[in-house]
Residue frames as a rotation matrix with the C-alpha (Angstrom) as fourth column:
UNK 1
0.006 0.996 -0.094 -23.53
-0.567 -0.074 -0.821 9.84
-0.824 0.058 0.564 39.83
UNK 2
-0.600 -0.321 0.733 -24.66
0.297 0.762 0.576 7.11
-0.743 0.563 -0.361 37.47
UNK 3
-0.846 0.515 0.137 -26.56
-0.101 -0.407 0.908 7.31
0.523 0.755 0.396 34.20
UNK 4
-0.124 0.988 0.089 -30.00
0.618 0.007 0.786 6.19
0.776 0.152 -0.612 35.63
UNK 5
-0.172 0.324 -0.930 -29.25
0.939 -0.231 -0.254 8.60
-0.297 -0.918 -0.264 38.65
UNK 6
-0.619 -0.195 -0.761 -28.84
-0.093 -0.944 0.318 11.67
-0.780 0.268 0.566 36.34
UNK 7
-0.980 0.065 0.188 -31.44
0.196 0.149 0.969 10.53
0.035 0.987 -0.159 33.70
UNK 8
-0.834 0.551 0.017 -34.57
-0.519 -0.775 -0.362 12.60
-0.186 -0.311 0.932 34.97
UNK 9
-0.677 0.578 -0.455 -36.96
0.132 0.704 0.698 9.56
0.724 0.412 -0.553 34.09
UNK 10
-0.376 0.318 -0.870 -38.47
0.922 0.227 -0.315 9.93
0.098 -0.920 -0.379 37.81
UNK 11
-0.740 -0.215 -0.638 -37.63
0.332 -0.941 -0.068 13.71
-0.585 -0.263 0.767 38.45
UNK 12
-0.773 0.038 -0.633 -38.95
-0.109 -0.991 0.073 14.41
-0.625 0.125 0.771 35.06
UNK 13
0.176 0.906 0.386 -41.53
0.109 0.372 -0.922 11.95
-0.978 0.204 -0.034 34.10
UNK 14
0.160 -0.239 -0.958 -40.03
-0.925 -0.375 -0.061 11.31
-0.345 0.895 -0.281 31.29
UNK 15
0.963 0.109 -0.245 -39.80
-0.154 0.973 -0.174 7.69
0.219 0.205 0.954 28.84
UNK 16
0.841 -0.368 0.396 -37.36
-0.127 0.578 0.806 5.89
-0.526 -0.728 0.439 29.60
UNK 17
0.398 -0.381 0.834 -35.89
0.915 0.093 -0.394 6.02
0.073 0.920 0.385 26.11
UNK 18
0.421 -0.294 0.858 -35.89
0.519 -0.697 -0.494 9.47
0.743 0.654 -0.141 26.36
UNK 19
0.958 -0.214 0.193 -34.63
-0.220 -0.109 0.969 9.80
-0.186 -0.971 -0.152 29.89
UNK 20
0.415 -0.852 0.320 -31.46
0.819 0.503 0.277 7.83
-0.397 0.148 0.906 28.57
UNK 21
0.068 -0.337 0.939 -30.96
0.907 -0.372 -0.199 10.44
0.416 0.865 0.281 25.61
UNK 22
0.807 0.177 0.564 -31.62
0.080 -0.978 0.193 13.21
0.586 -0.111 -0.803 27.91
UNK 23
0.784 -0.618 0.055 -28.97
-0.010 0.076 0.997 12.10
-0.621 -0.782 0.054 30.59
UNK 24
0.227 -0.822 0.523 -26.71
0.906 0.376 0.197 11.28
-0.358 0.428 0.830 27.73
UNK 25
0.131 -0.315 0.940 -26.35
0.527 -0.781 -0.336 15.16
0.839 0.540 0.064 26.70
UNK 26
0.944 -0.089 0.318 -26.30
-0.274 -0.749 0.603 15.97
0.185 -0.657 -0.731 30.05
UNK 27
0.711 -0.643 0.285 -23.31
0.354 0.677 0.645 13.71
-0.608 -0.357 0.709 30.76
UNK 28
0.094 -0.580 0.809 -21.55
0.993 0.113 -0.034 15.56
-0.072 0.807 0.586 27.55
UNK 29
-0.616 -0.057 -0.786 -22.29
-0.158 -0.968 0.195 19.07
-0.772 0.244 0.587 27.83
UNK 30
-0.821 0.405 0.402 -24.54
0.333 -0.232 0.914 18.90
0.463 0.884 0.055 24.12
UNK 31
-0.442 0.817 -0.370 -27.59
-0.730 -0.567 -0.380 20.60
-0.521 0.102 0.848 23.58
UNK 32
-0.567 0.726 0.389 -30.56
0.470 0.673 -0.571 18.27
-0.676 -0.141 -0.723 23.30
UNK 33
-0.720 0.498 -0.483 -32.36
-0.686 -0.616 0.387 19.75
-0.105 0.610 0.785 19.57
UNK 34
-0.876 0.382 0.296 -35.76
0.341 0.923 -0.181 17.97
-0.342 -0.057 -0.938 19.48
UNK 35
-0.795 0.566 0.217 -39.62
-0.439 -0.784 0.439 18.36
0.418 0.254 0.872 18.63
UNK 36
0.051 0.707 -0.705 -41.07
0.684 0.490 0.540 15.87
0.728 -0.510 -0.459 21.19
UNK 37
0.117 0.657 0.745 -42.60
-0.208 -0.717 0.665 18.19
0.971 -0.233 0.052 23.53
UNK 38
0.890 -0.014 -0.457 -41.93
0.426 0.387 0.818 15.96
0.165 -0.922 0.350 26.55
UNK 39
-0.065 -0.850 -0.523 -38.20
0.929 -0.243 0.280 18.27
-0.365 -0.467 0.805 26.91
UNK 40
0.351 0.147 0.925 -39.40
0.532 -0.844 -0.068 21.18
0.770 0.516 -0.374 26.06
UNK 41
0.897 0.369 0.241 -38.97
0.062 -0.647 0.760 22.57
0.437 -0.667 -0.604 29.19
UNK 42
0.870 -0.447 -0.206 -35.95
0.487 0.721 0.492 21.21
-0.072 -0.528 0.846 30.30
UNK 43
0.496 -0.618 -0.610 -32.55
-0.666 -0.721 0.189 22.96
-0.557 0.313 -0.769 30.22
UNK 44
-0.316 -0.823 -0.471 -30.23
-0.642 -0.180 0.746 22.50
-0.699 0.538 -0.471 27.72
UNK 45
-0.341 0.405 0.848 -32.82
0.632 0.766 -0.112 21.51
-0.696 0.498 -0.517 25.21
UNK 46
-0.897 0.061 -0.438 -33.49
-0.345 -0.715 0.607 23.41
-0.276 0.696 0.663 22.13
UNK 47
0.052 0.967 0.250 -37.55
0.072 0.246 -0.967 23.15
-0.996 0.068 -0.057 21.23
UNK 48
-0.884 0.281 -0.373 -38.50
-0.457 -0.353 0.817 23.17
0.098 0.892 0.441 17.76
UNK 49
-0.003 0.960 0.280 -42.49
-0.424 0.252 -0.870 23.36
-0.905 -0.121 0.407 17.82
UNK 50
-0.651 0.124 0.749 -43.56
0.552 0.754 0.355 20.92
-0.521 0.645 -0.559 14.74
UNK 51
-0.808 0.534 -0.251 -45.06
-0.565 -0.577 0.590 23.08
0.170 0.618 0.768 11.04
């Protein structure tokens, strides 16, 4: 599987930017720590809601 096949841009209606970054932590094992809302759901993403 390549990066843009594993990079949920389609799947997960995600940007394209952030399709990259998301595939890239899947590809590593890491935990994805963000507060853009578009991976909130997603697995191995850690939410922080914005103060």
């Amino acid at each position: 599987m390549n990066l843009v096949d594993s990079c949920g841009w389609l799947e997960y209606r995600l940007p394209m930017a952030g399709a990259v970054i998301y595939a890239t932590c899947l590809r590593y094992h890491a935990v994805l720590w963000t507060q853009d809302s578009h991976f909130a759901a997603l697995d191995h993403v850690q939410f922080i809601e914005k103060r």
